[in-house]
DRENNUPA-409243 format. One record per residue (C-alpha): x, y, z; residue number from 1. Coordinates in steps of 0.02 Angstrom, whole numbers. Last residue first. Example, Ala and Ser with C-alpha at 12.3 -4.5 7.8 and 13.67 -1.06 7.14 Angstrom:
BEGIN
684, -53, 357, 2
615, -225, 390, 1
REM end
This chain:
BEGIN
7201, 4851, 1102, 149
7379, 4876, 1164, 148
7370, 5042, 1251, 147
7196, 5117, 1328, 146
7203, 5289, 1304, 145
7190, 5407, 1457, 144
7055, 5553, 1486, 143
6991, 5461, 1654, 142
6814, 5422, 1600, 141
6710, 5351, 1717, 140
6562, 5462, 1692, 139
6599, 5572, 1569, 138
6587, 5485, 1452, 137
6436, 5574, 1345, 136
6400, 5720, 1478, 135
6242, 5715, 1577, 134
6134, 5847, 1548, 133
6037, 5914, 1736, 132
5875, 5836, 1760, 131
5722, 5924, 1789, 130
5565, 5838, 1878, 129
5437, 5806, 1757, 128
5258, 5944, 1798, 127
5112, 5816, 1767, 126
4960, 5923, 1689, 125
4814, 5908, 1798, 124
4649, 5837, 1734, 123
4508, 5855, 1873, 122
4534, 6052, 1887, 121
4499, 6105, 2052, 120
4658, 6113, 2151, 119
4723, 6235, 2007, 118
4834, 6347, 2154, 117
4725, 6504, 2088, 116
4561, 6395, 2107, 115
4640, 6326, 2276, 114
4679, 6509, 2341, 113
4513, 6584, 2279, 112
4414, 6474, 2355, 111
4514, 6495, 2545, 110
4499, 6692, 2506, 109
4296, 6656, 2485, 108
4272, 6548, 2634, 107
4359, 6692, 2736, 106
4239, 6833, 2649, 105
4092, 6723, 2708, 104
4136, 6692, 2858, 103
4190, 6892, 2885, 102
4015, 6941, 2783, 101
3917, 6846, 2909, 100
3982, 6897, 3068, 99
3969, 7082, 3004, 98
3815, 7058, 2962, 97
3782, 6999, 3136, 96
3882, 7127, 3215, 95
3804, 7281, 3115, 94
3634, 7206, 3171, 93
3687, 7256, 3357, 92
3546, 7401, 3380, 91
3450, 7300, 3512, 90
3304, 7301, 3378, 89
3421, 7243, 3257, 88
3480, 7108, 3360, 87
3334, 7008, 3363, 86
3322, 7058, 3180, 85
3473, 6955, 3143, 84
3431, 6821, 3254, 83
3409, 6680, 3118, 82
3538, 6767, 2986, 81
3665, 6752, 3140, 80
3624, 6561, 3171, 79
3634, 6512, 2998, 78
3811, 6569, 2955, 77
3902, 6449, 3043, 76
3822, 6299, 2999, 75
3826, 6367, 2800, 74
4008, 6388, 2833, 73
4017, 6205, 2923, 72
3961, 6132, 2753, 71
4076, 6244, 2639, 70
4212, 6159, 2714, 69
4134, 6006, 2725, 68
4123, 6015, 2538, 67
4292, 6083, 2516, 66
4356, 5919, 2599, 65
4272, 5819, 2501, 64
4333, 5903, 2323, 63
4517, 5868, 2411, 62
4472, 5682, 2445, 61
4415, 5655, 2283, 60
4530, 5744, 2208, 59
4681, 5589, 2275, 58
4619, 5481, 2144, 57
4612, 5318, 2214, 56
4779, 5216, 2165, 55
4703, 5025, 2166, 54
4670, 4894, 2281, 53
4528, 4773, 2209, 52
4623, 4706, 2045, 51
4537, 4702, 1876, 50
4383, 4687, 1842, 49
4246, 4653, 1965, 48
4075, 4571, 1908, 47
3934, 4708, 1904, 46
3794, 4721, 2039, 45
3855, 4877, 2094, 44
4044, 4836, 2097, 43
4059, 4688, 2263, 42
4237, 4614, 2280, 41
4241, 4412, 2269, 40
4199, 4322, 2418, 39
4027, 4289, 2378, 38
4052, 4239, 2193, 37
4182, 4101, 2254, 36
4072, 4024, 2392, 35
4038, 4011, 2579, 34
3909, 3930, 2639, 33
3879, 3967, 2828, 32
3701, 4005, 2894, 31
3661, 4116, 3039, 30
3596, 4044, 3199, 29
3750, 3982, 3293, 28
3877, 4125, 3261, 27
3714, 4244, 3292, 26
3695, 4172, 3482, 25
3891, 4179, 3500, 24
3869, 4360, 3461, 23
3741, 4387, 3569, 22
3820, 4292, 3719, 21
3964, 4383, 3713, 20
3876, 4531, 3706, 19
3771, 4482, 3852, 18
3941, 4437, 3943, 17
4036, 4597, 3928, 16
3844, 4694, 3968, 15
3871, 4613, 4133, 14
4029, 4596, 4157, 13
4025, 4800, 4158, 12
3880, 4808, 4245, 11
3963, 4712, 4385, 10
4141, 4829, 4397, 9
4007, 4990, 4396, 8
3902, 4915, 4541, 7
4069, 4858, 4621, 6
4146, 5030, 4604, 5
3988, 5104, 4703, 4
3986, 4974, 4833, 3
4205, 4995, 4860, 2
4143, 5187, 4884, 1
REM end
């Protein structure tokens, strides 16, 4: 046992200490002349306006998102359209169709939920939040007149 764990303690200085050395290794070799254009933030070859941390647009992320989802439906429905006549011949093609048209009737309720929610369209209109009136004086105002002004 203590031979085993010493084997795995010495690999692990081991490969600690090549990388170590590696990096040191590319410290030494690479050159070092830092300037202004090299620092600044890279825009395809253009030069950068504006600040580098802005709001990203949050539909990116959501138009993502339904791209993986529709991703991992196409790796889901693959493998039952690949053995579908496999499983015809056992008399089970009624489970891979039906395999298929539950995935396929799940992705279909989830893209009918964010097209009926508006998720899709780029330009959203901004709903304001409500406010309740506010009364001219009322704020303050203890119904008495001032005397001697």
């Amino acid at each position: 046992m203590a031979v085993q764990l010493a084997i795995v303690l010495g690999f692990l200085v081991m490969s600690g200490l090549s990388l170590l050395a590696m990096l040191l290794f590319g410290k030494l070799l690479r050159p070092s002349r830092p300037n202004e254009e090299k620092a600044s933030t890279y825009e395809c070859g253009e030069r950068p306006v504006g600040a580098a941390w802005f709001n990203f647009n949050n539909r990116f992320y959501l138009i993502a998102l339904v791209f993986v989802v529709f991703d991992v439906e196409v790796a889901l429905v693959v493998p039952p359209i690949l053995v579908f006549r496999k499983w015809v011949d056992q008399g089970l093609g009624w489970l891979a169709l039906g395999e298929v048209f539950f995935f396929l009737g799940v992705l279909l309720v989830a893209l009918a939920y964010f097209w009926m929610k508006g998720d899709f369209r780029w330009i959203q209109d901004l709903k304001l939040p409500e406010c309740s009136p506010i009364e001219i004086g009322a704020i303050g105002d203890t119904g008495e007149k001032e005397e001697g002004r």
